[in-house]
N, C-alpha and C positions, 0 to 999 in steps of 0.2 A: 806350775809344780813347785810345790814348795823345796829350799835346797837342803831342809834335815826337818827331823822331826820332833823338832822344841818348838812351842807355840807358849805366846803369853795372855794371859787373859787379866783386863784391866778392868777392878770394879771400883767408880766413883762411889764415896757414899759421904754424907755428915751427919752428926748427930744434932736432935733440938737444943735449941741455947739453954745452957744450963745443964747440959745430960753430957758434958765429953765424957766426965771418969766411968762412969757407966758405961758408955758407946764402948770404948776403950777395953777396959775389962771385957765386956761379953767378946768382941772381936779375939781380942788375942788370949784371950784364956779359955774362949767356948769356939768360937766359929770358923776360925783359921782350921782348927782341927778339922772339924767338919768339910770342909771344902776339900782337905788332902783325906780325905777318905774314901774321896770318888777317883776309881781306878785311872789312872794315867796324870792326874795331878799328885806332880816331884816333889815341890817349892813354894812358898811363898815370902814376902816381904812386903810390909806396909812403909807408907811412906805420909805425909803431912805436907800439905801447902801451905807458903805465909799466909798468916790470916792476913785477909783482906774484906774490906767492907762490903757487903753481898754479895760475896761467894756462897754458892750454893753445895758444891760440892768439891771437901775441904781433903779429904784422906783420900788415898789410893790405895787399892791393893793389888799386889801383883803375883802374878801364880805363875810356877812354870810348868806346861801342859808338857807331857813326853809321848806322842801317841802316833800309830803312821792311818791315822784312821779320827782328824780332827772333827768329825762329824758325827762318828759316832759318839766317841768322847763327850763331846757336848750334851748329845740325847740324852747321856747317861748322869751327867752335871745337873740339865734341866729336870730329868724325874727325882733325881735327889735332894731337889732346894725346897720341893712342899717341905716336908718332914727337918729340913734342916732349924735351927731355935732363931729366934729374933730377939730381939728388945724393945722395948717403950722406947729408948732414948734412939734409936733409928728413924731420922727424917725421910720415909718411904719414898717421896719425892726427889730425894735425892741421887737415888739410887742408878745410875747408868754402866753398861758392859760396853766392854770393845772385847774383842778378841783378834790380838796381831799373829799375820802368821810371817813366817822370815823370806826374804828376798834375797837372801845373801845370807853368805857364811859369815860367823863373826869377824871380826878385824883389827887385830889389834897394832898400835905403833911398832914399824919398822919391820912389818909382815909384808912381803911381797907380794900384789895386786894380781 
């Protein structure tokens, strides 16, 4: 049982060499919207790993799901991504989900255990 009902959903993605400004732009000006327009997705934030020599997938995006029904939530995630836009400069191969759900409450320094 999860102990609230904040869930994170992590999408690995990079774009072809040579296409970040494009990747870029479509992501945070077309597609972040997108994604928070499927009911119970709050938040998000993108994030970038050092480049590194064949790293396959280079960005992160991170969503924060608010739902007490992660399942559904999802169903409804998944019938909404046909219809959602793409780009050329999206390496499809790249592309991998996680979906974390919380094990604990947050925790911050000099919070009592």
């Amino acid at each position: 049982m999860a102990v609230n009902n904040r869930h994170l959903l992590l999408i690995h993605t990079s774009p072809f060499h040579g296409c970040e400004n494009e990747f870029n732009h479509w992501y945070d000006d077309v597609h972040l919207a997108e994604v928070l327009a499927v009911p119970g997705f709050v938040g998000a934030r993108r994030f970038v790993l050092p480049e590194t020599a064949g790293e396959r997938r280079r960005y992160v995006a991170i969503y924060e799901v608010e739902t007490d029904d992660i399942a559904a939530t999802m169903k409804r995630f998944e019938k909404a991504r046909p219809a959602m836009s793409t780009t050329p400069a999206l390496d499809p191969s790249s592309v991998a989900i996680e979906l974390l759900t919380p094990v604990t409450p947050p925790v911050t320094p000099g919070q009592p255990q």
